[in-house]
C-alpha positions in Angstrom: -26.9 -24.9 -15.9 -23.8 -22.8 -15.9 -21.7 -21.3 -18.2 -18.7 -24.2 -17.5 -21.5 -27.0 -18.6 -22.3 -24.9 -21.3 -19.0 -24.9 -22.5 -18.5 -28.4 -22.2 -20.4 -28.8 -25.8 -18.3 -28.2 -28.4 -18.7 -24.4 -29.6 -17.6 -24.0 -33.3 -15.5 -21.7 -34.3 -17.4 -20.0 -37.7 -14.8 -19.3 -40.3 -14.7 -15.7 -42.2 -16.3 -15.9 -45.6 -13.6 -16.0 -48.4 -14.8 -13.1 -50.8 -13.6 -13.8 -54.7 -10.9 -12.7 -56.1 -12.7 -11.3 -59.1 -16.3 -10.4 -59.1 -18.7 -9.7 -61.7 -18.9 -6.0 -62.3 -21.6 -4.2 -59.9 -22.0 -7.8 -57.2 -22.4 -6.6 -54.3 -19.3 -7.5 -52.0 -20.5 -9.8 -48.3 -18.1 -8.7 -45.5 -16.2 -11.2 -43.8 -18.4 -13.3 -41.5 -18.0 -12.3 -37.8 -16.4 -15.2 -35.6 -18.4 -14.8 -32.6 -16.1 -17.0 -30.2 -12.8 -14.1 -31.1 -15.4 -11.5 -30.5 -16.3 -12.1 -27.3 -13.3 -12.9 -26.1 -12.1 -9.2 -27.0 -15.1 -7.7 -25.1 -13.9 -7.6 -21.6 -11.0 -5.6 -23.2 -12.7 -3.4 -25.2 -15.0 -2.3 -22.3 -12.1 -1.4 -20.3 -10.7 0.5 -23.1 -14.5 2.0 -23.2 -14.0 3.2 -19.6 -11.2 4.5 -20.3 -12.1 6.6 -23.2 -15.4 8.0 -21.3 -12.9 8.7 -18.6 -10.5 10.8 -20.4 -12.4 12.3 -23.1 -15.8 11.7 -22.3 -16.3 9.7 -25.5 -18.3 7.0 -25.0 -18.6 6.4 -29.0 -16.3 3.0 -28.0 -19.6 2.3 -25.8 -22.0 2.2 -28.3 -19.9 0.5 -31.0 -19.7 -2.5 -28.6 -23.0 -2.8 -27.4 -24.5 -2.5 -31.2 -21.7 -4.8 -31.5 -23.4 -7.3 -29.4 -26.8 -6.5 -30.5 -26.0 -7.8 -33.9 -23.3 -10.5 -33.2 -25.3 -13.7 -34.8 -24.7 -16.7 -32.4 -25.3 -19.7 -34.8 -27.5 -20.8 -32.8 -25.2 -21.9 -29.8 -26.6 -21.5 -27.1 -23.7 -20.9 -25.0 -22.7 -18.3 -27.1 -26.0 -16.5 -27.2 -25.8 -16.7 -23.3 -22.4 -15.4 -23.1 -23.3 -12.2 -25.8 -26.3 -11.4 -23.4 -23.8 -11.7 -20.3 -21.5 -9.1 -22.1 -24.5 -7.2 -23.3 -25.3 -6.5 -19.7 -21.6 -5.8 -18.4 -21.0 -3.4 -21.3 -24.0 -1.7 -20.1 -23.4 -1.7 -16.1 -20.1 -0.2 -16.9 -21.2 2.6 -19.2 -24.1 3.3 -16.7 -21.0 4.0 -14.4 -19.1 5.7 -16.6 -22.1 8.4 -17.0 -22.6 8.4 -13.2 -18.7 10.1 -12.9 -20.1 12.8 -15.0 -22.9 13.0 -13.1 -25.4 12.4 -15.9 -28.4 10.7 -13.9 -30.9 10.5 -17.1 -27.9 8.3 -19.0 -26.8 6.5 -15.9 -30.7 5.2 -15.5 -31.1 4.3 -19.0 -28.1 2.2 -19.2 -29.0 0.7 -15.8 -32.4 -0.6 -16.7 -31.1 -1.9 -20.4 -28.9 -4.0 -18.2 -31.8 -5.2 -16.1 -33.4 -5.9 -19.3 -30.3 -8.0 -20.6 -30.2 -9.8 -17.7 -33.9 -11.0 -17.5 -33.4 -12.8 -20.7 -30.7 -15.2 -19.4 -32.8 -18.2 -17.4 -29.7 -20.4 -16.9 -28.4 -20.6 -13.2 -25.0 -19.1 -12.9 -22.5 -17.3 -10.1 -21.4 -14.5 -12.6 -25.3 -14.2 -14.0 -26.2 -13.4 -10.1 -23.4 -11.3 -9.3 -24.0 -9.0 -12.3 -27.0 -8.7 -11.7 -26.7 -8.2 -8.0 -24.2 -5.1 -8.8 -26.8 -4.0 -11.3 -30.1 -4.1 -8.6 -27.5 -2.3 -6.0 -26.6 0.6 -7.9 -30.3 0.9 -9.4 -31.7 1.8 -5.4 -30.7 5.4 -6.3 -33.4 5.6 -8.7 -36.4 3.7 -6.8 -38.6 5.2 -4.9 -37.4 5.4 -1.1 -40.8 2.7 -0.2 -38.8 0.1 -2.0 -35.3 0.5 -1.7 -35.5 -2.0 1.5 -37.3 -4.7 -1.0 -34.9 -4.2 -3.8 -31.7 -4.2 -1.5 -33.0 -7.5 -0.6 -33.5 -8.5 -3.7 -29.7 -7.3 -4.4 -28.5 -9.6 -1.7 -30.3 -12.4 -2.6 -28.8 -12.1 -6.0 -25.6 -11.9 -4.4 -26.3 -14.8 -1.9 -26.9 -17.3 -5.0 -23.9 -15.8 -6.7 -21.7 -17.0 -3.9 -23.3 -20.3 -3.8 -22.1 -20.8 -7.2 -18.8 -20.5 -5.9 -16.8 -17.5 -4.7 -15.2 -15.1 -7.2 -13.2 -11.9 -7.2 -16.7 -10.1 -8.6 -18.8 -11.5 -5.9 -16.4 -10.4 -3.4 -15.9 -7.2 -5.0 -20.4 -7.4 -5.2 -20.3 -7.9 -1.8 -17.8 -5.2 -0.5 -19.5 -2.8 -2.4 -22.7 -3.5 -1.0 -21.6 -3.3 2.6 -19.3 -0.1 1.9 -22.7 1.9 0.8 -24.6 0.6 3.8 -25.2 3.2 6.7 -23.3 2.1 9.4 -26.7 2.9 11.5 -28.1 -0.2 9.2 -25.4 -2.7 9.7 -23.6 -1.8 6.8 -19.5 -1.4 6.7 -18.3 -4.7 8.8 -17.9 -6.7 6.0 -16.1 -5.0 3.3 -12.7 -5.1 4.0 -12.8 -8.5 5.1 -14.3 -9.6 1.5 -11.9 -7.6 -0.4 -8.8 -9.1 1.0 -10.5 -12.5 0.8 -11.5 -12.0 -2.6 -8.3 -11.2 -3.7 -6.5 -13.7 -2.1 -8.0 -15.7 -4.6 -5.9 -16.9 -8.1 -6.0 -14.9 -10.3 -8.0 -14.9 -13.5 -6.4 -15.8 -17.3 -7.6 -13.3 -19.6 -8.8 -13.0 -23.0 -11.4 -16.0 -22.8 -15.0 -15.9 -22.8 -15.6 -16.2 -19.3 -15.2 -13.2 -17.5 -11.9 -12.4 -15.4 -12.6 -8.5 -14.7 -13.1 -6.9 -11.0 -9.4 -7.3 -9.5 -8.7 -3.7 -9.6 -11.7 -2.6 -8.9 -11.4 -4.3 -5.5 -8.2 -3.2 -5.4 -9.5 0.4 -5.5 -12.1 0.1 -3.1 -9.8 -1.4 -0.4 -7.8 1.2 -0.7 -10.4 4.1 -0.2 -11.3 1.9 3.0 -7.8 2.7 4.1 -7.8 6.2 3.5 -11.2 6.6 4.9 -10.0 4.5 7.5 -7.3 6.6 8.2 -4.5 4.0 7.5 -2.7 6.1 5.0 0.7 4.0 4.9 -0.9 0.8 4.1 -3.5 2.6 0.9 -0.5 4.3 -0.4 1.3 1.3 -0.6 -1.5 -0.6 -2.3 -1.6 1.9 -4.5 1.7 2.1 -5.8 1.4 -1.4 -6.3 -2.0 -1.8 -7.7 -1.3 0.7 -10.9 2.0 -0.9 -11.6 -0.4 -3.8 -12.3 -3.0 -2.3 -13.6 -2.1 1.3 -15.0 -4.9 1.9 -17.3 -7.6 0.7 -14.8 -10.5 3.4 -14.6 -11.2 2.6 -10.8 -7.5 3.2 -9.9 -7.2 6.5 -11.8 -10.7 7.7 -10.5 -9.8 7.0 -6.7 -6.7 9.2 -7.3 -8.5 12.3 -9.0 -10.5 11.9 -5.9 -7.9 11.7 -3.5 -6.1 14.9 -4.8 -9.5 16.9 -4.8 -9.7 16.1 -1.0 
């Protein structure tokens, strides 16, 4: 079942408790009820700001507030809700595991890593975004298995990423998929596929914002296209990209990272 069957039930929207005008001295006072449907639709937003922050200032306070956040967002039961807090649970996580890998903190980049696997094992529903979280997630965990079973869990990557794709084709399995290729020893087959997938993948429409599905990964492909240019040596085309991509997306984390990057060449 995927999250667009899910969604064909009718999710109610919970109201925010009206508090009294005038309470009896020393009641206590409930706060507002949480409208889980607005909250999750802010997520994919607040995580980039998140990014952002950790980026900058190395704060990730934003980090934590989100995923406790999440933790104790009550569902009402729905159960496309409760799958789509568990999806953002995860995401919040895969990106803050990234976020500490940039400051090269291995310990914090583990922990969020496997509290993402965790996340993820909770959600039983057959979905393309489900498997291509969950794909980037395995992938960037092979740094911390042992080297005996990187093989079997870069498989396991792939075949998250396989039934991704067989969901139907997004931006983020595209992205999954370039991503993987791109950190593939040429020696092993790896980097034939990436660039291909990128400019596929973003050939695609793109992706209305702000809802509950998610919409996120354009400039992150963006930004790893581009470093295959540069590596690639094809200077005039990346710098071109990259004019254009941070005119769209000027606060994206990926963008600003590939330029610190470039200038420290």
């Amino acid at each position: 079942m995927t999250f667009r069957v899910l969604l064909a039930a009718s999710i109610p929207v919970v109201a925010s408790s009206a508090t009294p005008a005038i309470m009896a001295q020393n009641s206590a006072v409930e706060a507002p009820a949480v409208d889980p449907v607005e909250m999750l639709r802010d997520i994919e937003v607040r995580v980039d700001e998140a990014a952002l922050l950790a980026l900058t200032d190395n704060d990730f306070g934003i980090f934590e507030q989100i995923e406790s956040d999440l933790r104790r967002l009550d569902t009402r039961g729905v159960v496309s809700l409760e799958n789509y807090r568990t999806y953002w649970l995860s995401y919040a996580l895969y990106q803050e595991s990234i976020a500490h890998l940039r400051t090269q903190d291995m310990e914090a980049t583990e922990q969020a890593l496997s509290q993402a696997s965790a996340a993820l094992s909770q959600l039983k529903i057959e979905d393309g975004e489900v498997e291509t979280l969950r794909s980037l997630v395995t992938g960037l965990q092979l740094m911390f298995v042992p080297p005996q079973d990187v093989l079997r869990d870069a498989q396991i990557s792939q075949q998250h990423l396989d039934a991704g794709m067989r969901q139907g084709p997004t931006i983020r399995s595209y992205y999954a998929l370039a991503i993987a290729d791109w950190n593939t020893p040429p020696e092993y087959g790896g980097r034939t596929k990436a660039e291909a997938a990128l400019r596929e993948g973003l050939e695609l429409p793109n992706e209305a914002s702000g809802r509950l599905k998610p919409s996120w990964g354009r400039d992150q492909a963006q930004a790893l296209l581009i470093q295959i240019l540069y590596t690639t040596s094809r200077a005039e085309e990346a710098d071109t990209r990259l004019v254009s991509a941070l005119e769209m997306y000027p606060d994206s984390v990926a963008l600003r990272e590939l330029i610190r990057m470039k200038k420290a060449q």
